[in-house]
LOLONU-675571 format. One line per 8 residues: number of its first residue (from 1); their letters; for each residue x, y, z of N, C-alpha, C, O, CB. Coordinates in pm, whole numbers, plus 50000, padded with zeros to 5 digits. Glycine has a CB too. Example, Ala and Ser with C-alpha at 12.3 -4.5 7.8 and 13.67 -1.06 7.14 Angstrom:
2
1	AS	51319 49431 50780 51230 49550 50780 51320 49670 50780 51424 49668 50846 51131 49553 50905  51285 49775 50708 51367 49894 50714 51290 50003 50787 51341 50114 50804 51408 49940 50572
//
This chain:
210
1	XXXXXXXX	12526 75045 30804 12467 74913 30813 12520 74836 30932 12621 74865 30997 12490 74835 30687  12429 74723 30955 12438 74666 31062 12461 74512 31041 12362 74465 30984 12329 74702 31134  12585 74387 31076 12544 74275 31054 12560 74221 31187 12625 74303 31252 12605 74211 30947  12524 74097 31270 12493 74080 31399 12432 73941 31395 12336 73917 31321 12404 74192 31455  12503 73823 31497 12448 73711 31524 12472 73687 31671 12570 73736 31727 12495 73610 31436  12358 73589 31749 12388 73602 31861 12290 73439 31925 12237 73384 31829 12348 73772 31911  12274 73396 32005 12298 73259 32090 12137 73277 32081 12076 73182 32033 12401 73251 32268  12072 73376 32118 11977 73379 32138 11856 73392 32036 11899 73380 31921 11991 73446 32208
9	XXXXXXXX	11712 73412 32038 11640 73437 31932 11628 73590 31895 11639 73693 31962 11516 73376 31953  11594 73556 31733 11559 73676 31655 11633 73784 31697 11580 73871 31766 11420 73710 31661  11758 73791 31662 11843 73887 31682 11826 74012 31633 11858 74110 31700 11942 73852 31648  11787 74021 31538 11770 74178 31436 11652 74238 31469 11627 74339 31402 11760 74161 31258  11547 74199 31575 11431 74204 31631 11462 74373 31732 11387 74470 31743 11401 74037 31722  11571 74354 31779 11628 74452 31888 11790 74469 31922 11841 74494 32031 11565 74407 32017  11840 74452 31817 12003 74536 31780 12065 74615 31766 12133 74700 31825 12051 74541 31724  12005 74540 31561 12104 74647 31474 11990 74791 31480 11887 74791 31547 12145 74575 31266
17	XXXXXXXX	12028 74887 31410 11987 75034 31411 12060 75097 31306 12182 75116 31316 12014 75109 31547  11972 75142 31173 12036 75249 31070 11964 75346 31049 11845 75339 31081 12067 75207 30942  12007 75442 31000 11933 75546 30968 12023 75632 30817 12139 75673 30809 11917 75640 31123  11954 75633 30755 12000 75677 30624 12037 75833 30666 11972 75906 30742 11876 75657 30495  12179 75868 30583 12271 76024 30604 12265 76031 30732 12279 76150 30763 12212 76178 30537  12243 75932 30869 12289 75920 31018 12382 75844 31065 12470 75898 31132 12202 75886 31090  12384 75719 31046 12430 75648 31081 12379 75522 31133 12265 75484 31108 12478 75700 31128  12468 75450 31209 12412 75268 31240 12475 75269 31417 12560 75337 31475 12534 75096 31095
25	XXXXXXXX	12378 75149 31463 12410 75174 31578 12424 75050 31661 12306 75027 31688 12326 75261 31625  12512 74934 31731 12442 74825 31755 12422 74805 31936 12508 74821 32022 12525 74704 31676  12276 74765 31952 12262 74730 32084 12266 74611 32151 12162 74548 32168 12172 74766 32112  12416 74554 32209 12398 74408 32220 12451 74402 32375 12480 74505 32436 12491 74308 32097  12461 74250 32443 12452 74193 32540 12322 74215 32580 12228 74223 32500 12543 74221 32617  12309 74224 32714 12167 74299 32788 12107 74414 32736 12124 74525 32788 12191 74349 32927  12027 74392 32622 12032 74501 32518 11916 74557 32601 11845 74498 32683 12011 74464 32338  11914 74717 32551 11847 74811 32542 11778 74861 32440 11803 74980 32461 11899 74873 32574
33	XXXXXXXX	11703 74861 32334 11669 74922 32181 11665 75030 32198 11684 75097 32097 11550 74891 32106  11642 75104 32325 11617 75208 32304 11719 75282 32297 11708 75399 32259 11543 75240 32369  11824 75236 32328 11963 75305 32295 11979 75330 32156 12046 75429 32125 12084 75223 32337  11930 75258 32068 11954 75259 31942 11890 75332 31841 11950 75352 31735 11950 75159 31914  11761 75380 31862 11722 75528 31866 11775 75633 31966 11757 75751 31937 11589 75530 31885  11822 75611 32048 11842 75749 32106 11998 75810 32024 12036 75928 32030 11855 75732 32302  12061 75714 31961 12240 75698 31906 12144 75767 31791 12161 75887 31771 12360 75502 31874  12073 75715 31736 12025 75754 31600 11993 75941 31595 12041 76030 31525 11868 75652 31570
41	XXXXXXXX	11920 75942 31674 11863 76053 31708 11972 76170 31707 11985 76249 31613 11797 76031 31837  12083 76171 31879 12152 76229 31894 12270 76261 31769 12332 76365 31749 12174 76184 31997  12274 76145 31703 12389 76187 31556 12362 76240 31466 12442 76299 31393 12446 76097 31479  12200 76230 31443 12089 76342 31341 12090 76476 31396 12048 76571 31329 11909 76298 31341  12134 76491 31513 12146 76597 31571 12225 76714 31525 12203 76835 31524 12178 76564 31669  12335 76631 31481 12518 76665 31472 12606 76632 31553 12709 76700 31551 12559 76794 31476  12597 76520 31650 12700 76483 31715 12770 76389 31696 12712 76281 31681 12681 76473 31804  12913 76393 31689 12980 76259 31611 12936 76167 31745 12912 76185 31864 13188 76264 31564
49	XXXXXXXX	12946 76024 31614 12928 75860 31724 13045 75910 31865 12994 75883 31974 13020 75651 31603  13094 75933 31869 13150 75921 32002 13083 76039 32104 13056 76054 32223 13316 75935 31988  13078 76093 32010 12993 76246 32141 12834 76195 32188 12769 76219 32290 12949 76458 32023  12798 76102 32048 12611 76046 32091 12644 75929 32158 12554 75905 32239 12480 75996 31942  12736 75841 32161 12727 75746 32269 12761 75767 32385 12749 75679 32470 12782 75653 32249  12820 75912 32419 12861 75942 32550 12779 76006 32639 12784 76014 32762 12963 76008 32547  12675 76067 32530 12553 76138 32574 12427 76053 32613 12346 76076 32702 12513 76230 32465  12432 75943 32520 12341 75786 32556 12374 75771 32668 12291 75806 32752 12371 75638 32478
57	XXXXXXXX	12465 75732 32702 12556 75625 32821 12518 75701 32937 12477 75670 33048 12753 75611 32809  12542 75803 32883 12553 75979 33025 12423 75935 33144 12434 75904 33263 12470 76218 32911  12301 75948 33055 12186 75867 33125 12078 75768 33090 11957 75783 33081 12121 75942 33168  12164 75648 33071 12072 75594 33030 12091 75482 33158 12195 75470 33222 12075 75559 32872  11968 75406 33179 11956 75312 33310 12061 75197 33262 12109 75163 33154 11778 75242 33345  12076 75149 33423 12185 75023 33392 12273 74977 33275 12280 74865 33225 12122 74918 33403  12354 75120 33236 12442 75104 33178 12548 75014 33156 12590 74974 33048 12463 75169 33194  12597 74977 33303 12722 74847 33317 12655 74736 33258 12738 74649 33284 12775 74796 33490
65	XXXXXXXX	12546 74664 33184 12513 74548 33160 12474 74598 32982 12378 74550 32923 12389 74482 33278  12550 74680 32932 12519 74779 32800 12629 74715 32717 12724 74684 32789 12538 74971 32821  12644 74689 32607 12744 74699 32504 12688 74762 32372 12618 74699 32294 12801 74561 32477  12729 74896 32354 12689 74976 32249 12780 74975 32121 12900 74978 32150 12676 75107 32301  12758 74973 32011 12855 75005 31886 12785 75129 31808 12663 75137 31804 12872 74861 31774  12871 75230 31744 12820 75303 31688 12911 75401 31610 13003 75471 31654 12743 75345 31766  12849 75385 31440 12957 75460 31390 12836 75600 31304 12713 75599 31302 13082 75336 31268  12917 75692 31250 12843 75803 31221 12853 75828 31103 12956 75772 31067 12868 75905 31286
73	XXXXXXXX	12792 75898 30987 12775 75914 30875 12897 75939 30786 12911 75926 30664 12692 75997 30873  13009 75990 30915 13181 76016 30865 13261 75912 30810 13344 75898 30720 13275 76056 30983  13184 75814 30937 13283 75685 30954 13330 75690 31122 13400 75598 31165 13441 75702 30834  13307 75751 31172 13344 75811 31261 13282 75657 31359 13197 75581 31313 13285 75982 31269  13358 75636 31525 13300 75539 31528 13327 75554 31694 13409 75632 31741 13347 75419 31430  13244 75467 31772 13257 75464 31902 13195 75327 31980 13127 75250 31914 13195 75589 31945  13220 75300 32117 13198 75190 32162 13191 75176 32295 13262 75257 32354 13272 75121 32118  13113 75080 32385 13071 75136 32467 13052 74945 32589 12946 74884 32579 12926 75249 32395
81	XXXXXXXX	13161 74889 32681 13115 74789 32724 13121 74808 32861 13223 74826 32927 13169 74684 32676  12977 74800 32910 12926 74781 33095 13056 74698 33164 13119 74623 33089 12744 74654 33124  13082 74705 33248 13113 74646 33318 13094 74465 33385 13168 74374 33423 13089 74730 33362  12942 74493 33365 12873 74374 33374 12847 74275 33198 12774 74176 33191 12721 74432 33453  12918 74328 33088 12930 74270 32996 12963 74166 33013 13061 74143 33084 12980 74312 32929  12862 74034 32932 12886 73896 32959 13057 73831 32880 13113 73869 32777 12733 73814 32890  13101 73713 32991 13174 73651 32919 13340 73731 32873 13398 73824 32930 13076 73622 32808  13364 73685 32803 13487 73772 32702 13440 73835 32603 13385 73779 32507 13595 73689 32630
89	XXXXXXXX	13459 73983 32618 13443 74019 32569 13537 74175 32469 13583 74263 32542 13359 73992 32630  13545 74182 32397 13608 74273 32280 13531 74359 32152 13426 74338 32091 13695 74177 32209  13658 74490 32139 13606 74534 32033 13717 74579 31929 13839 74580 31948 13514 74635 32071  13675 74601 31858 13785 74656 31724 13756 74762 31620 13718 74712 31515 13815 74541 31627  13763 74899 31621 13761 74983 31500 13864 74979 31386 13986 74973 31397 13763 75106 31543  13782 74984 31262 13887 75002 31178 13835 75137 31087 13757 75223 31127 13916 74858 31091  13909 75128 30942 13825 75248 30839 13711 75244 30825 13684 75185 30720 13852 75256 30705  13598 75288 30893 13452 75290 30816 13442 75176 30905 13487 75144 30794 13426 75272 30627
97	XXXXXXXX	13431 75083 30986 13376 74965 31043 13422 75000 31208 13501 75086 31247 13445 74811 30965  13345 74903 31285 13361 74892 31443 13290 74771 31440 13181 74750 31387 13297 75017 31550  13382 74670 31523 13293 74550 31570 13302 74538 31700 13397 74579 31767 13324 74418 31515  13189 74472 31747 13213 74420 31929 13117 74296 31952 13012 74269 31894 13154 74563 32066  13189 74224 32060 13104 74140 32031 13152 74093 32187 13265 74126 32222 13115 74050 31884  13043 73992 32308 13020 73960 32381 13008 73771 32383 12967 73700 32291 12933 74049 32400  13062 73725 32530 13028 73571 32530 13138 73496 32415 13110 73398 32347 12846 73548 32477  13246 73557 32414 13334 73493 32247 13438 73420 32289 13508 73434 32390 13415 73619 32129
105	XXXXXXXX	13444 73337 32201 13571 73220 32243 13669 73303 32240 13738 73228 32309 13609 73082 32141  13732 73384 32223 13829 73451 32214 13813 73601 32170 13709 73640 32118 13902 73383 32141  13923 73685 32195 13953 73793 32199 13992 73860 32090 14013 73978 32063 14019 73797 32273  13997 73743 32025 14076 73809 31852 13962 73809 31734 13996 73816 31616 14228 73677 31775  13811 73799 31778 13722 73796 31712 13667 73887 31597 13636 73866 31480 13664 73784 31785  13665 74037 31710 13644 74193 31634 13754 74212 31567 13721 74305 31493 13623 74327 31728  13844 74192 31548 13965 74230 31496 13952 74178 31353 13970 74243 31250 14088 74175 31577  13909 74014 31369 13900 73947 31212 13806 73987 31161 13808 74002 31038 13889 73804 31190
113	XXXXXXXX	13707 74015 31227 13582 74144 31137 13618 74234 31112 13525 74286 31050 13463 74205 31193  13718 74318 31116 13735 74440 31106 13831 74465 30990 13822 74558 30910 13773 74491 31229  13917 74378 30992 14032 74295 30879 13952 74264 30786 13973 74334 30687 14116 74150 30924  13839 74163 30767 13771 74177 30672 13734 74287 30607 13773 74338 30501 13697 74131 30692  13629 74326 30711 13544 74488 30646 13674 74566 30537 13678 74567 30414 13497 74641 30829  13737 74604 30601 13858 74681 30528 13921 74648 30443 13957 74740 30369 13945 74709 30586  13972 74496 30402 13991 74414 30289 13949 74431 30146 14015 74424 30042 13945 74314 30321  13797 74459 30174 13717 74458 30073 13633 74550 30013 13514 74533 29984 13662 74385 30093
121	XXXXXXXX	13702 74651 29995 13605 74836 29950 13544 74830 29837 13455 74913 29821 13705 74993 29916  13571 74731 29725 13501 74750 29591 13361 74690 29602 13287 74702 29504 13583 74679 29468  13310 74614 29729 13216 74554 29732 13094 74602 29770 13125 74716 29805 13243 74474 29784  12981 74594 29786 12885 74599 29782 12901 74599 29995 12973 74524 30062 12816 74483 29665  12811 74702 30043 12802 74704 30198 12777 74634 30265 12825 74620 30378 12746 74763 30246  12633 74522 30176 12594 74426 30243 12695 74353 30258 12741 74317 30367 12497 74369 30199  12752 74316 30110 12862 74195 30106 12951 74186 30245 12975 74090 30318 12973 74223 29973  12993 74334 30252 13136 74319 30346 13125 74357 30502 13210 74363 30591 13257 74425 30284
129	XXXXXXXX	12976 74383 30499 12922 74340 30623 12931 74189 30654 13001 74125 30734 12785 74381 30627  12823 74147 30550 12818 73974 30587 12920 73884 30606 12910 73790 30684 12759 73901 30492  13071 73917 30505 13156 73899 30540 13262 73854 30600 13333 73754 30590 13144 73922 30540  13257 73993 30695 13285 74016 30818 13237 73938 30936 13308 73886 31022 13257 74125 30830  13097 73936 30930 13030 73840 31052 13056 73718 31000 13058 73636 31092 12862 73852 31086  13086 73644 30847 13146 73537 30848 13314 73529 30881 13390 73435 30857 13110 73490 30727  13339 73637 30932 13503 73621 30972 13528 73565 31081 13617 73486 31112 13581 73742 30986  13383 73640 31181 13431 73650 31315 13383 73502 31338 13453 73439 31417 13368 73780 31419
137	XXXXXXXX	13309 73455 31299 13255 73300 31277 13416 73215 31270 13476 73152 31358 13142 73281 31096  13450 73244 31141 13560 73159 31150 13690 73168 31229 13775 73080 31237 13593 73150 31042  13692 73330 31307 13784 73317 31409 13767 73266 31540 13842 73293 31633 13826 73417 31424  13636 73169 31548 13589 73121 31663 13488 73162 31747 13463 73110 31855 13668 73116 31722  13414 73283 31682 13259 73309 31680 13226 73339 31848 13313 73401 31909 13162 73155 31610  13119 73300 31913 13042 73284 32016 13108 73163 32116 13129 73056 32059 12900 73255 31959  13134 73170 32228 13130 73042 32264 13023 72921 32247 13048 72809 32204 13148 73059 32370  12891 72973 32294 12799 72857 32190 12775 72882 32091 12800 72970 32009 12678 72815 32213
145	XXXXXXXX	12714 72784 32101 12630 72786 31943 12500 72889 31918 12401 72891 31992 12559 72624 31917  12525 73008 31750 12470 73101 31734 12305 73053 31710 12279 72933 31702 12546 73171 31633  12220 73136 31703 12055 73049 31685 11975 73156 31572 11872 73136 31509 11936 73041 31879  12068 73283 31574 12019 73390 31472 12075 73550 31442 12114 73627 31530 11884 73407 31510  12069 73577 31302 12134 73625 31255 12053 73796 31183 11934 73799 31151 12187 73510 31181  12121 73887 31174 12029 73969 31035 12139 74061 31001 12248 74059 31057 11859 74074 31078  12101 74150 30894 12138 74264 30832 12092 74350 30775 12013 74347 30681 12192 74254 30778  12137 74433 30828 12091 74586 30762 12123 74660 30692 12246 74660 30688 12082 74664 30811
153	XXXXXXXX	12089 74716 30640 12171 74866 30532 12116 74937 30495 12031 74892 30417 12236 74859 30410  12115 75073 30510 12023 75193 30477 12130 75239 30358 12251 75225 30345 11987 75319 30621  12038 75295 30289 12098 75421 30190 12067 75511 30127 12160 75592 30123 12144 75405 30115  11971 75546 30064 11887 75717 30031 11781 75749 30088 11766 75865 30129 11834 75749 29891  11664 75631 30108 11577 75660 30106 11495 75635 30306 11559 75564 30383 11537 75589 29972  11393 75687 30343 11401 75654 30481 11383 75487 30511 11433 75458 30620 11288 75741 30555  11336 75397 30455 11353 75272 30480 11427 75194 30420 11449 75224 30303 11268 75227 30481  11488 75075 30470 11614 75015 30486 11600 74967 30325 11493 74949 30266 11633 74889 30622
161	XXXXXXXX	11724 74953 30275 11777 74897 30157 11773 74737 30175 11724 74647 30107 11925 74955 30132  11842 74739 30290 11871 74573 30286 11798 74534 30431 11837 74606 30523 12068 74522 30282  11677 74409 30477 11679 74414 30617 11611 74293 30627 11488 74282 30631 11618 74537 30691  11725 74163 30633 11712 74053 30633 11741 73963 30734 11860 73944 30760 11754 74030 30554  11662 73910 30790 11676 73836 30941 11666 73678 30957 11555 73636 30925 11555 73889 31036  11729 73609 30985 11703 73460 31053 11689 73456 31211 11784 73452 31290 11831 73358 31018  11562 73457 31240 11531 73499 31347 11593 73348 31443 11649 73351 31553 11362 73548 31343  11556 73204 31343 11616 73098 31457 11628 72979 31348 11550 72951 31258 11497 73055 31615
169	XXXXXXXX	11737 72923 31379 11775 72820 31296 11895 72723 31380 12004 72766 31417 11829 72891 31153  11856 72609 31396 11937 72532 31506 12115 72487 31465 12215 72460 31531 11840 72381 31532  12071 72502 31288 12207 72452 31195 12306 72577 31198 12412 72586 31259 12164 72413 31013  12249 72660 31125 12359 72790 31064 12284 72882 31040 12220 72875 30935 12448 72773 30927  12267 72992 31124 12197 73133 31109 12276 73206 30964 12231 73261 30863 12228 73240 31275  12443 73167 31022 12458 73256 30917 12471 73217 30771 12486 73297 30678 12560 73323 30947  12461 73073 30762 12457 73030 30635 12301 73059 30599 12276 73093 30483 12508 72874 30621  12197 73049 30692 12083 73080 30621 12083 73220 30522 12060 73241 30403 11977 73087 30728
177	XXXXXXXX	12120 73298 30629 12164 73449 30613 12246 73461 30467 12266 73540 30375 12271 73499 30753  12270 73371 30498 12386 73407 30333 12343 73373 30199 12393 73413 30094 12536 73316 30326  12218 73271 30219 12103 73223 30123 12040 73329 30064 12036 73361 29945 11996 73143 30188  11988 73383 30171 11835 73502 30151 11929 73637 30112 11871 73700 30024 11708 73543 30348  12054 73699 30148 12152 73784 30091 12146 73789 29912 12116 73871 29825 12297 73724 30148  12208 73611 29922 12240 73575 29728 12103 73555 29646 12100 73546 29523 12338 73395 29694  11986 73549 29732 11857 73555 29659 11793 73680 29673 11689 73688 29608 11765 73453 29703  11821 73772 29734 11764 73907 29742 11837 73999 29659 11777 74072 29580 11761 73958 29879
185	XXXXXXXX	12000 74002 29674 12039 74095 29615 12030 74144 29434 12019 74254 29379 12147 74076 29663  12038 74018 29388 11973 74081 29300 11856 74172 29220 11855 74247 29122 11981 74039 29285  11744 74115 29334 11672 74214 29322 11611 74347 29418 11505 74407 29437 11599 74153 29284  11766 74349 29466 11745 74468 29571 11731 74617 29505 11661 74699 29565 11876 74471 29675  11795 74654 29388 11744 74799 29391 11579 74804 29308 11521 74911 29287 11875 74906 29300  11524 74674 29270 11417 74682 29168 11337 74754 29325 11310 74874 29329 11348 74503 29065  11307 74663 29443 11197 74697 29526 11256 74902 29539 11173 74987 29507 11200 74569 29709  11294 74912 29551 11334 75083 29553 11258 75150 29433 11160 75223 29448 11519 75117 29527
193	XXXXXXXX	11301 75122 29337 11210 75166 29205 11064 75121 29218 10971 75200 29205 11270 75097 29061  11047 74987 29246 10888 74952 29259 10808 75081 29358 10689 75112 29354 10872 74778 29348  10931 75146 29455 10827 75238 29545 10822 75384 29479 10721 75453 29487 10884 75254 29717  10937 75425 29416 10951 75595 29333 10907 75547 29242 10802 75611 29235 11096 75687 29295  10904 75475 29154 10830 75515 29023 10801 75318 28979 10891 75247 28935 10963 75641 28880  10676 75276 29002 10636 75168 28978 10584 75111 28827 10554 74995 28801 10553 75165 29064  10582 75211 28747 10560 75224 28602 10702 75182 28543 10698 75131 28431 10511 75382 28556  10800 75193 28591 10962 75128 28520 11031 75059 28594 11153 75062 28613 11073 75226 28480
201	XXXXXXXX	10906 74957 28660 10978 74875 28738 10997 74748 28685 10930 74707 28589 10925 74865 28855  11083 74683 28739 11074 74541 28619 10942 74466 28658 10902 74477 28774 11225 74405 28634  10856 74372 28545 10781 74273 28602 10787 74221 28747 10901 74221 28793 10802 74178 28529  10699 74179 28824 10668 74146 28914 10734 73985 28924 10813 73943 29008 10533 74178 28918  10676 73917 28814 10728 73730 28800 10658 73700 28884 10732 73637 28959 10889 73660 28831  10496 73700 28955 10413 73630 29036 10307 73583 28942 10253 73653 28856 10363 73710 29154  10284 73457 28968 10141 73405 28916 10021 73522 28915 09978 73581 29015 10089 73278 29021  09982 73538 28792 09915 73630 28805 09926 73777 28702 09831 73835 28648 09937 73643 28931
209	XX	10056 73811 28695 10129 73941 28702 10113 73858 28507 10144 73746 28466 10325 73977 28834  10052 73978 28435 10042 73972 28285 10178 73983 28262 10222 73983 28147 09951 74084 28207
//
């Protein structure tokens, strides 16, 4: 899974990247998407995140203005910042997590995401994704002000488990984000069942629905 906020609009539009039994991938600064299938791709392959981001990077155009994240179905994890990466910028691996992040008041940002992520194993992926991007928030976030937020999470099936976006919000992306999280999750594994077997799914609850 993928969580990710950034200055600009509709962030989750062209980022994050999962792929269920592959891995997650994130494409930020002067993003590329297409990096984020090609990470996907190459690790479906069999190549650990560090061997598919090296093989991305190997040729992909204007790399120096690239900041790649990418971890692999192991945990396995790798990272990737241009030269021409905006601002201050940092990254941090930990167990099972990698953060990076561009344009940041400080340097100690990925680190408090990463401290989080690892903190918290009994939780739920989304949770300690979201978290996390509320860590790096409170270790002083972006130098400006963020405008949008999303998250991702794959897990059995080929489309995403979790894939929730605040594309623009002038107050708090990630507090929106954290709204639509505590109102979805509960009924996040029903939509899964509504698609394998719609006969034992719970009621619908729409006007309408007998």
């Amino acid at each position: 899974g993928v969580a990710i906020t950034t200055s600009s609009i509709a962030v989750a539009s062209r980022c994050p990247w999962a792929r269920a039994g592959v891995g997650a991938v994130a494409t930020q600064n002067i993003t590329d998407p297409r990096l984020g299938q090609r990470g996907l791709d190459l690790m479906a392959s069999g190549l650990s995140a560090a061997e598919a981001l090296a093989r991305a990077m190997a040729d992909a155009p204007f790399s120096d203005y690239r900041q790649v994240a990418m971890i692999d179905r192991q945990g396995r994890t790798a990272t990737h910042s241009g030269a021409k990466t905006l601002g201050t910028n940092a990254v941090a691996e930990g167990t099972d997590c990698v953060a990076a992040g561009n344009l940041l008041s400080n340097r100690d940002i990925p680190p408090a995401m990463t401290r989080s992520f690892v903190a918290h194993p009994e939780m739920h992926l989304g949770e300690r994704l979201l978290l996390a991007l509320e860590a790096g928030l409170i270790a002083g976030g972006e130098m400006g002000p963020v405008k949008s937020a999303g998250l991702l999470v794959v897990h059995q099936q080929s489309w995403p488990l979790i894939d929730l976006r605040v594309d623009w919000d002038d107050a708090s992306p990630l507090s929106a984000l954290r709204r639509l999280w505590e109102r979805f999750e509960p009924q996040m594994n029903d939509y899964v069942t509504r698609a394998l077997d719609p006969a034992s799914a719970p009621a619908y609850g729409v006007p309408g629905d007998p």
